[in-house]
DONUZA-765146 format. One record per residue: residue number from 0; x, z, y of N, C-alpha, C, O, CB in turn. Coordinates in steps of 0.05 Angstrom, whole numbers, plus 5000, padded with zeros to 4 digits. Glycine has a CB too. Layout:
// residues N
     i    npx    npz    npy   capx   capz   capy    cpx    cpz    cpy    opx    opz    opy   cbpx   cbpz   cbpy
   NUM      X      Z      Y      X      Z      Y      X      Z      Y      X      Z      Y      X      Z      Y
...
***
This chain:
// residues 94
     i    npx    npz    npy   capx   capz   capy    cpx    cpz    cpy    opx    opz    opy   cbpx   cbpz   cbpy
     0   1220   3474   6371   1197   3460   6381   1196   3463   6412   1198   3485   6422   1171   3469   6368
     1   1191   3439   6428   1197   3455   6454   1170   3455   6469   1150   3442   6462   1223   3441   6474
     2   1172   3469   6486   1147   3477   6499   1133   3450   6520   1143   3432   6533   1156   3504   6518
     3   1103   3458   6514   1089   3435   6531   1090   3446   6555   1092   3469   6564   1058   3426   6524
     4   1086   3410   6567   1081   3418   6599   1057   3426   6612   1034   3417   6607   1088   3397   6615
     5   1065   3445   6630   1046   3456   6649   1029   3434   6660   1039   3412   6666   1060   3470   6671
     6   1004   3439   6662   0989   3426   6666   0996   3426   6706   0997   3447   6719   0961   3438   6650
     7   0999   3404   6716   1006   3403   6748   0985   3392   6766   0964   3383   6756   1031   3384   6755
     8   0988   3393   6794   0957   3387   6804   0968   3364   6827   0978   3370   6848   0936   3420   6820
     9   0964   3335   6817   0968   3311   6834   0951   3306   6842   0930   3315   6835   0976   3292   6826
    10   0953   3283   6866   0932   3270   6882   0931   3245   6864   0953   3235   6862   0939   3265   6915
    11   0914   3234   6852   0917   3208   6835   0915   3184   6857   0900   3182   6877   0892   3206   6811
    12   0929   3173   6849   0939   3140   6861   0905   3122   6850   0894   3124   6828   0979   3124   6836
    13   0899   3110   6868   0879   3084   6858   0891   3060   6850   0893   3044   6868   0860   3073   6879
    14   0901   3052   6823   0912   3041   6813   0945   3034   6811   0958   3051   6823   0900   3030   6816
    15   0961   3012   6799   0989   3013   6816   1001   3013   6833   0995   2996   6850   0999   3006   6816
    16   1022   3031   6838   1030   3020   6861   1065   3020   6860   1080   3037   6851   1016   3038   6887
    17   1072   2988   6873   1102   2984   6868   1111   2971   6894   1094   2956   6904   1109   2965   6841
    18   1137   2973   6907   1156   2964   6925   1179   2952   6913   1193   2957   6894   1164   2984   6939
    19   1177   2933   6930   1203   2909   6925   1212   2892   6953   1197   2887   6972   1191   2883   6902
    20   1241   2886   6949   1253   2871   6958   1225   2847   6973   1204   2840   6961   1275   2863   6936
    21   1233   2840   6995   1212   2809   7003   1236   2791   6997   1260   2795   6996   1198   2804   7044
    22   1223   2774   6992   1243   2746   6986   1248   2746   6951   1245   2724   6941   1280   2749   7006
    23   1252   2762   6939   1260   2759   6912   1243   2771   6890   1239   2795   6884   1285   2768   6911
    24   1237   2749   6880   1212   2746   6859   1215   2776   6837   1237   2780   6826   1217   2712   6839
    25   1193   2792   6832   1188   2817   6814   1207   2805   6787   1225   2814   6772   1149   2824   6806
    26   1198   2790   6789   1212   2783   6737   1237   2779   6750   1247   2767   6731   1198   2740   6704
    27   1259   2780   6772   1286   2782   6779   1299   2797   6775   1321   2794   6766   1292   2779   6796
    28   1286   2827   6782   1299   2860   6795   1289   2875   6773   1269   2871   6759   1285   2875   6830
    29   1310   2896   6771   1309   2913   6761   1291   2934   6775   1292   2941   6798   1331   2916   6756
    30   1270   2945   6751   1247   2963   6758   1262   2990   6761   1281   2990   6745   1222   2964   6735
    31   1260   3016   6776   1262   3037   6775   1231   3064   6767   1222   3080   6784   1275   3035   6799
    32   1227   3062   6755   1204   3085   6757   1195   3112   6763   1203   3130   6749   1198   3087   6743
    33   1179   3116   6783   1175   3145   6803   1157   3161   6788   1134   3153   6787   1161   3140   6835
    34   1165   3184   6776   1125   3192   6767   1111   3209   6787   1118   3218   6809   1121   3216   6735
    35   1090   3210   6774   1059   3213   6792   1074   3249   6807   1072   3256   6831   1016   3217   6761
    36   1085   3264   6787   1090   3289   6792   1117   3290   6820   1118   3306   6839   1099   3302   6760
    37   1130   3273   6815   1160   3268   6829   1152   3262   6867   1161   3270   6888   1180   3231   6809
    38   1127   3241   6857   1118   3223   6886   1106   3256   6899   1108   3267   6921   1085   3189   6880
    39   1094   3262   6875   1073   3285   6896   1090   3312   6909   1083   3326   6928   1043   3303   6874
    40   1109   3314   6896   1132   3332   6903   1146   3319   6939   1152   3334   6957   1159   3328   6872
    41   1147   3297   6939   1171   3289   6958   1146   3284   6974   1149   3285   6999   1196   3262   6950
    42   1121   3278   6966   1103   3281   7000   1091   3302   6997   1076   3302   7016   1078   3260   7010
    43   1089   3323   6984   1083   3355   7002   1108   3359   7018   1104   3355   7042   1078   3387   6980
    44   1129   3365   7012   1152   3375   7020   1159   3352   7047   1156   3356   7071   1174   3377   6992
    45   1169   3326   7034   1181   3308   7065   1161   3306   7079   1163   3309   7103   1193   3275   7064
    46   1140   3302   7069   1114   3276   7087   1103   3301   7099   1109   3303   7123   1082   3252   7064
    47   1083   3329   7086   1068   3342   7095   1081   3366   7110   1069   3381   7126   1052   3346   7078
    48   1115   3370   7100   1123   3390   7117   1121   3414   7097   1136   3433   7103   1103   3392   7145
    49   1106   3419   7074   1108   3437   7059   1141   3456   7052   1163   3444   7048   1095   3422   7038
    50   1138   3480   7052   1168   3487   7030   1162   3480   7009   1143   3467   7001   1180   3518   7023
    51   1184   3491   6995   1178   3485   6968   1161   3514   6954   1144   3509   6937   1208   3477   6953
    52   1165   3532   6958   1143   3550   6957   1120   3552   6948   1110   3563   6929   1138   3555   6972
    53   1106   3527   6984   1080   3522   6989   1070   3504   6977   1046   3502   6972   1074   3519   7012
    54   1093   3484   6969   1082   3453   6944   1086   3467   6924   1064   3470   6913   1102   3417   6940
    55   1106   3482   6909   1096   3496   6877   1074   3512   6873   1067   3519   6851   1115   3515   6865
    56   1057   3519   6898   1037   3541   6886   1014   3513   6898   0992   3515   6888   1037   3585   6904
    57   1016   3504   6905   0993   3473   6912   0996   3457   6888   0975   3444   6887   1003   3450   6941
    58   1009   3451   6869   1024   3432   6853   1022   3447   6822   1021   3435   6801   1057   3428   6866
    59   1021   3475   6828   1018   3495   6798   1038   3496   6781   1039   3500   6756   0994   3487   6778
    60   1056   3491   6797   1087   3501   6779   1108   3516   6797   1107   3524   6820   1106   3472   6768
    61   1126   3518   6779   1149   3534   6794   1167   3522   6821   1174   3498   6824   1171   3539   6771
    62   1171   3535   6833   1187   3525   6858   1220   3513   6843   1236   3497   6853   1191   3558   6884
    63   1223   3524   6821   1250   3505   6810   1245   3479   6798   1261   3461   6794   1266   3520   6786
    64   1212   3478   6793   1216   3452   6785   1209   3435   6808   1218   3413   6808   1201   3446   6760
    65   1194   3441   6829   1192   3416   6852   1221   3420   6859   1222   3405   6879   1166   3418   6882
    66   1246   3431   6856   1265   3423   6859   1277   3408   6844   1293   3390   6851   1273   3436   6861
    67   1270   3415   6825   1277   3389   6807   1262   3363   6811   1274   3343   6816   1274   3396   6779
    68   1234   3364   6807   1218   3336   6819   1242   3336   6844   1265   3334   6834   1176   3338   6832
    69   1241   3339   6867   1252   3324   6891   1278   3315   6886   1282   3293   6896   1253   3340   6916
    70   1293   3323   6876   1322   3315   6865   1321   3290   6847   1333   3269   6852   1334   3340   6849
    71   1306   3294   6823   1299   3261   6820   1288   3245   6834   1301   3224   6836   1288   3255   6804
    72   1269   3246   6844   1253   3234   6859   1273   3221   6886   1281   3198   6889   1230   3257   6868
    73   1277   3236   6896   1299   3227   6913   1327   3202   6911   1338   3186   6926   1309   3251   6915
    74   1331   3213   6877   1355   3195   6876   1338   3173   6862   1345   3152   6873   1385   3207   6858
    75   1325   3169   6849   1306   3146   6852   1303   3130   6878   1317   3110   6884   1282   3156   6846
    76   1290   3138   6889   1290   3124   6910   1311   3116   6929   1312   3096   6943   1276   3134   6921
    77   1323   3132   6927   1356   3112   6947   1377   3098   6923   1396   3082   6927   1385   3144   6969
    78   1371   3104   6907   1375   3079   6883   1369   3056   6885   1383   3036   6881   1362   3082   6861
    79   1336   3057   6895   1327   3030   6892   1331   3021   6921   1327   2997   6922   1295   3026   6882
    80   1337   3029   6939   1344   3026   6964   1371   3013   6963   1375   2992   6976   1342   3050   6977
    81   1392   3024   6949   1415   3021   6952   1428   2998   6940   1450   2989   6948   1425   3042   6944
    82   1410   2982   6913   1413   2956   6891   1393   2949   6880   1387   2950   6856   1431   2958   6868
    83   1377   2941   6906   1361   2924   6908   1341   2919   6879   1340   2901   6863   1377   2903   6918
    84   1326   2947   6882   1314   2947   6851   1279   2953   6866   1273   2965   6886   1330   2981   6823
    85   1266   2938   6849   1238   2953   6851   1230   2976   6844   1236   2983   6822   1221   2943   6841
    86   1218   2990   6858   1204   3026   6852   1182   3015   6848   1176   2993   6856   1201   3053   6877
    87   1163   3036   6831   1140   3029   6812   1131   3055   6803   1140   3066   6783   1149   3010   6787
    88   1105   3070   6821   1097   3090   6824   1083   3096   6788   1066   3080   6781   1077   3088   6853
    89   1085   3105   6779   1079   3108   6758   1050   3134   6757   1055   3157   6762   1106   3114   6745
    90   1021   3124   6750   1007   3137   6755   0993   3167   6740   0978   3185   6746   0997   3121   6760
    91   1014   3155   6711   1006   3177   6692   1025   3198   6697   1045   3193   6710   1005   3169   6661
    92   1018   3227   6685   1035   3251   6682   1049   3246   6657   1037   3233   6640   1019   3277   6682
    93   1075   3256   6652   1087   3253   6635   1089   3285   6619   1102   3288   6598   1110   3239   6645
***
């Protein structure tokens, strides 16, 4: 049986939020999806300057897993950067 997740401490988003290509219509591209935990990882750490340290004990998990959030998170995003896919902030915790 595997273990539940730690309860984590996000900034909640006010409703959706998604990026796309200009010029080419959403029902075209392929969606990529970011979660709420992944986004909040890559802006303590890139955006606010945090270590990872200082975002796992802000965030209430281990410093291996905002390594892990940023590592996905990351290749997500230059994914959708790279073939032309929409990102699509996903607001729930998983």
């Amino acid at each position: 049986m595997p273990r539940r997740h730690k309860q984590r401490n996000c900034r909640r988003l006010e409703g959706k939020r998604n990026f796309k290509p200009s010029g080419i219509p959403s029902m075209k591209l392929e969606k990529t999806e970011l979660h709420l935990d992944e986004f909040e990882a890559i802006r303590l750490c890139d955006y606010d300057g945090m270590s990872q340290i200082e975002a796992s004990l802000s965030m209430g998990v281990s410093r291996a897993t905002v390594q892990r959030l940023l590592l996905s998170g990351r290749k997500k995003i230059v994914d959708v950067l790279l073939h032309t896919k929409e990102l699509i902030i996903n607001e729930k915790l998983d």
